[in-house]
C-alpha positions in Angstrom: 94.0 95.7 68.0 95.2 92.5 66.5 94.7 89.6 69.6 95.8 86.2 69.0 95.4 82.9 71.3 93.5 84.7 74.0 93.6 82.7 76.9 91.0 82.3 79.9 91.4 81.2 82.9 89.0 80.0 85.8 89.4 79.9 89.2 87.7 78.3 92.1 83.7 77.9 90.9 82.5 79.0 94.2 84.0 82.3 95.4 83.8 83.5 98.5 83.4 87.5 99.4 85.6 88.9 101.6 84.2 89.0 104.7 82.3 86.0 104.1 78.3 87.2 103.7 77.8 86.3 100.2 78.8 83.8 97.4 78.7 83.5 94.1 78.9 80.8 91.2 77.6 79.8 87.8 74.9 77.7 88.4 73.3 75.2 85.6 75.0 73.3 83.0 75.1 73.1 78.8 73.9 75.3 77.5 71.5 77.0 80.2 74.5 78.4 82.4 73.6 81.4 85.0 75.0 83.1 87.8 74.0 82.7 91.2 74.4 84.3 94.2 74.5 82.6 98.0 73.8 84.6 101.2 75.8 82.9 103.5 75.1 86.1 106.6 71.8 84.6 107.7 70.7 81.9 109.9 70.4 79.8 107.1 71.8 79.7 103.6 69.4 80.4 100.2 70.4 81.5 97.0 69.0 83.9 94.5 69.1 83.2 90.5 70.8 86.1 88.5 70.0 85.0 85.3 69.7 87.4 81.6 68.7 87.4 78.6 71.3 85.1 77.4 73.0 82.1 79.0 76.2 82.6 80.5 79.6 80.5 78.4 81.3 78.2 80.5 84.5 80.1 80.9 82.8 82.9 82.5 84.1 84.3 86.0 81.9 85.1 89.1 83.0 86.8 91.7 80.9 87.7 94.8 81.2 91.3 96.5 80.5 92.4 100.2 77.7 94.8 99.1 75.7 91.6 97.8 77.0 92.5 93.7 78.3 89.7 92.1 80.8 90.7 89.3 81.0 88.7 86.2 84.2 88.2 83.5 82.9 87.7 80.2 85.1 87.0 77.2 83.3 88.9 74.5 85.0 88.1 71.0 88.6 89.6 71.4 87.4 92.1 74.6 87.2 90.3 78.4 84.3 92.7 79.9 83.3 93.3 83.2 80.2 94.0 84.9 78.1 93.8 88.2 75.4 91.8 88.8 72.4 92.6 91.0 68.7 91.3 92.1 65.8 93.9 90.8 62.9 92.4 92.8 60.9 94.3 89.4 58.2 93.1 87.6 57.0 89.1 87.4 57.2 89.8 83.5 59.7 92.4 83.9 64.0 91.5 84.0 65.2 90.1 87.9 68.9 90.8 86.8 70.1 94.2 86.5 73.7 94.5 84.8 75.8 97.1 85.3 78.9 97.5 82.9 82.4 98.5 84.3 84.8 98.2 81.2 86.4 95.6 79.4 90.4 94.9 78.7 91.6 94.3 75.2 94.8 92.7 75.1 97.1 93.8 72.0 99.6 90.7 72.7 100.1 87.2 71.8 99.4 84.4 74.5 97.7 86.4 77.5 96.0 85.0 79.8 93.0 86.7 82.0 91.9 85.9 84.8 90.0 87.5 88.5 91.9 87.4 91.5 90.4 86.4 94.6 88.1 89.0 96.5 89.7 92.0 97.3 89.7 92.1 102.1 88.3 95.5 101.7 85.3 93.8 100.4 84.7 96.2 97.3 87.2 95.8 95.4 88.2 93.7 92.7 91.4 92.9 90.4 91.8 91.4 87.1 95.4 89.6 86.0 96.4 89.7 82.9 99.8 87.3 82.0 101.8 86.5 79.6 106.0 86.2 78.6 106.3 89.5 78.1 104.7 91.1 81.4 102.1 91.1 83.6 99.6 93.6 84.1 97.1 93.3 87.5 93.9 95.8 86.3 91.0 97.6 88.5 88.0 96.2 87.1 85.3 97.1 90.5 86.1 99.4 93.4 87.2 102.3 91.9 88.6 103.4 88.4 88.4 100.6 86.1 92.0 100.5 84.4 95.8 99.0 85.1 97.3 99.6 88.6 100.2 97.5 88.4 102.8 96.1 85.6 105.3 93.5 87.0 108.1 92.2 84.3 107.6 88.2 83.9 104.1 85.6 83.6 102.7 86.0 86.8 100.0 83.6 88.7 97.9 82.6 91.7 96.9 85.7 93.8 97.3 85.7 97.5 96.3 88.8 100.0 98.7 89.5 102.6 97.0 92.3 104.2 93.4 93.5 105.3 93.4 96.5 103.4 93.9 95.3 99.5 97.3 96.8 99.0 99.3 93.9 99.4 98.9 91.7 96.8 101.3 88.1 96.3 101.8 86.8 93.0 104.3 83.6 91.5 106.2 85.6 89.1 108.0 83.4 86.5 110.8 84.3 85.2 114.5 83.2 83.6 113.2 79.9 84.5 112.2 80.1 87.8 109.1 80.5 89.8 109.4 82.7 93.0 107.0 84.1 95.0 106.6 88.3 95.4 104.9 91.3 96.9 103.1 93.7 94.9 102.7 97.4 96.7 99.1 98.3 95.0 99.4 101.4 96.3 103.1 102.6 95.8 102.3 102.1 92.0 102.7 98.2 92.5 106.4 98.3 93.6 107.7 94.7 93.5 109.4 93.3 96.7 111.2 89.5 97.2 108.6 86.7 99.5 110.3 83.9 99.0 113.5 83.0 98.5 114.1 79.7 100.0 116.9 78.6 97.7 118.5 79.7 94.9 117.3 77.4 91.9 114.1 76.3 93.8 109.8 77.0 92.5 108.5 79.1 95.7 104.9 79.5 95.4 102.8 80.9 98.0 98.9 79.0 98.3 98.0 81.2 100.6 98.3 83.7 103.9 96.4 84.8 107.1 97.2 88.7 107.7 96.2 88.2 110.9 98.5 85.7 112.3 101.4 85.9 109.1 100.9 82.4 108.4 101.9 81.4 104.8 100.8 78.1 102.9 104.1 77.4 100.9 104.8 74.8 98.1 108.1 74.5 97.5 111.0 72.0 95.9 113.6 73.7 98.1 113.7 69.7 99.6 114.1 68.4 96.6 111.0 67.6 95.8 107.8 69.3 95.4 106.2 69.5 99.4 103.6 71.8 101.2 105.1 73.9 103.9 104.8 76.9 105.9 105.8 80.0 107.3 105.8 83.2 109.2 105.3 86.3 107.3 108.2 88.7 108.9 109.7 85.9 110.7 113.0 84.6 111.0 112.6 81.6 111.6 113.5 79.1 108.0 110.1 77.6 106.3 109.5 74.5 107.3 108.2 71.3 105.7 106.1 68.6 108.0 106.8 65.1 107.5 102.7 65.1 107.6 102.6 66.6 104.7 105.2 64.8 103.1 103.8 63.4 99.6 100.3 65.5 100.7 98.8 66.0 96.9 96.2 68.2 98.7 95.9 72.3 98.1 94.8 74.6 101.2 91.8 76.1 100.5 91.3 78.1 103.4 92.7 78.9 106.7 91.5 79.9 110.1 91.2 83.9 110.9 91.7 86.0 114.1 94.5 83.7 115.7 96.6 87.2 115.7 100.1 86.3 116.8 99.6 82.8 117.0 100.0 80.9 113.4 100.7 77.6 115.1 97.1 77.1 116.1 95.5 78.4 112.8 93.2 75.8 111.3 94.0 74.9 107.9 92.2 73.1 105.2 93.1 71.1 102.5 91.5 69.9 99.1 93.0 66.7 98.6 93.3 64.9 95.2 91.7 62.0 96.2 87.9 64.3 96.5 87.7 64.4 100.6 89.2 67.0 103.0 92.2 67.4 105.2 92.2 69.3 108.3 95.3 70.6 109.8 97.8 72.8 111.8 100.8 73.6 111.8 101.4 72.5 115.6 100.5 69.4 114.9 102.0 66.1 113.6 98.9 65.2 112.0 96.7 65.1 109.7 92.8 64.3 109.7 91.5 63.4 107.0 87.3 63.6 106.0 85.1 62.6 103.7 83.5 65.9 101.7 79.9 66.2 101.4 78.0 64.9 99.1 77.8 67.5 96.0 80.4 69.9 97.7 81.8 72.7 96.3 85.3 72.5 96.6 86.1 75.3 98.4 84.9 76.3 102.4 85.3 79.1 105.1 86.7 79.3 108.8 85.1 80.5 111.8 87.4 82.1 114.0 86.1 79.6 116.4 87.7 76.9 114.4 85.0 75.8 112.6 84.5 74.9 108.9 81.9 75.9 106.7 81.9 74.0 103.3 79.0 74.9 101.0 77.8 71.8 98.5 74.3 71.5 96.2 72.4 68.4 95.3 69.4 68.4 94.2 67.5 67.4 97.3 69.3 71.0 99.1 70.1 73.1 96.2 71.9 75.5 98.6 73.7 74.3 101.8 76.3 74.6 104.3 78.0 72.3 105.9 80.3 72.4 109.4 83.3 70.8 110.7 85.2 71.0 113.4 88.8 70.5 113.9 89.6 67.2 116.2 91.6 67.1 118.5 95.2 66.2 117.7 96.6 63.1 119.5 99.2 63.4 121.5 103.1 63.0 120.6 104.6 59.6 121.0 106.8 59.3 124.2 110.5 58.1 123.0 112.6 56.4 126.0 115.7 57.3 124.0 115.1 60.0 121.8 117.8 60.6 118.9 119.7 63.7 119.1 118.0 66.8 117.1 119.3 67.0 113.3 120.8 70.0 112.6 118.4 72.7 111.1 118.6 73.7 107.4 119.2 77.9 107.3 115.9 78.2 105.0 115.5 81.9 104.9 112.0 83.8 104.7 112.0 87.1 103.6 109.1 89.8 103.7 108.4 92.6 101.6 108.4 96.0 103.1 105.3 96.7 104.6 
């Protein structure tokens, strides 16, 4: 096939798996790139070099599995291959990388873009997205037949889980113009269901969700402009957009598990643009905002306890985490003569069929 102005995209450097016992990133820099892989399930943090015969480019995905794999997106001439990374523990003169081949995806269309989706919650999974005007196609590439599992009509982007299983997938689907978030059924041959609709004309993008509380990290220019808000996955209640985060350049980055029916008092994180950290939630009015640790990552996990783990590297601790825990909010100025309550905006927040 003929493939012209193959695009790839990277996500976050430092992934995360699932259920939170490994990492993964490429490590190095020029010309000596490798992949690394953190084991974060101990009492304290070390990482373990994956390197091969040949360094690894700089557009390279990594991508770290529950079962301690890390799988790696390669762009290979015109193919994007796949393949999973393990420790030997062979020979000193022997390899200490094996490399397991899963497939590769050849795109036979102008202006596609590939890219991996974040971990799949079952842990062993993993999901390839591959964009452009004409379609979008969401591909297998670990967990089970490599191959397409989905095709949704319009450029799709981001990647958001809304379920514990990996059959729930959120995407931004572009299309006649407009951005609007929807739900792709992975396992009723990726049926496509409305998310957002919050107004007619308006970019709905979903950041990111919590299956077990519902709570969705919208951005949104519904207000008129481009703010972070949130919602309620299933709920009727209208999205809703805190004056906190009014003019908030930061993106959440993660958000605080096992608060099941309670999204209100989920912990959520933000990367702001200025390099530190915001901590927030939704019940309050407030945001804290942190300085990030020296040689930080960009990218962090919650406890369900409420606290944040943030891996960084320098080269005093090539391999560390981090913790933060989330203050305690101040409480609400008292007004004497409160102004009467403005009537609220009908924002409606609609769920795919679960």
């Amino acid at each position: 096939m003929t493939v012209c102005a193959i695009e790839i995209t990277t996500t976050a450097p430092f992934t995360i798996a699932a259920d939170g016992s490994y990492a993964a990133r490429l490590a190095g820099d020029g010309e000596a790139r490798y992949p690394e892989r953190w084991t974060l399930g101990g009492p304290e943090p070390y990482a373990v070099p994956l390197p091969l015969a040949q360094p690894e480019e700089a557009d390279s995905e990594v991508l770290a599995l529950a079962d301690g794999r890390v799988l790696i997106h390669r762009r290979v001439e015109r193919r994007h291959a796949f393949a999973l990374l393990y420790p030997t523990g062979g020979a000193a003169d022997g390899p200490r990388t094996g490399e397991l081949p899963l497939g590769a995806v050849e795109p036979g269309e102008e202006g596609v873009r590939i890219c991996l989706l974040p971990p799949s919650p079952d842990g062993c999974g993993a999901f390839a997205l591959a964009a452009s005007s004409a379609g979008t196609t969401v591909w297998r590439v670990a967990g089970g037949p490599f191959g397409p599992v989905a095709r949704i009509p319009g450029r799709c982007s981001g990647g958001v889980w809304l379920d514990r299983t990996g059959r729930l997938l959120a995407l931004d689907r572009e299309l006649d113009g407009t951005t609007k978030a929807v739900a792709v059924d992975l396992g009723r041959g990726g049926e496509v269901s409305p998310l957002l609709q919050i107004a007619e004309g308006s970019d709905d993008r979903l950041l990111l969700a919590d299956p077990d509380s519902g709570l969705l990290l919208i951005r949104s220019d519904a207000p008129g402009e481009p703010r972070l808000g949130w919602g309620v996955l299933g709920s009727s209640l209208p999205v809703r957009f805190p004056e906190c985060l009014r003019g908030e350049a930061g993106t959440p980055f993660a958000v605080q598990p096992g608060q099941a029916l309670m999204p209100e008092t989920c912990g959520v994180a933000l990367r702001l643009e200025e390099g530190g950290i915001g901590l927030w939630r939704p019940a309050d009015r407030h945001v804290f905002r942190l300085a990030a640790p020296e040689g930080w990552l960009g990218t962090g996990l919650w406890s369900p306890q409420g606290r944040l783990h943030l891996p960084y590297a320098t080269p005093e601790t090539p391999c560390g985490i981090a913790g933060l825990n989330l203050p305690v909010s101040p409480p609400p100025p008292v007004l004497l003569d409160p102004p009467p309550p403005a009537a609220p905006r009908p924002v409606p927040l609609q769920q795919a069929p679960l």
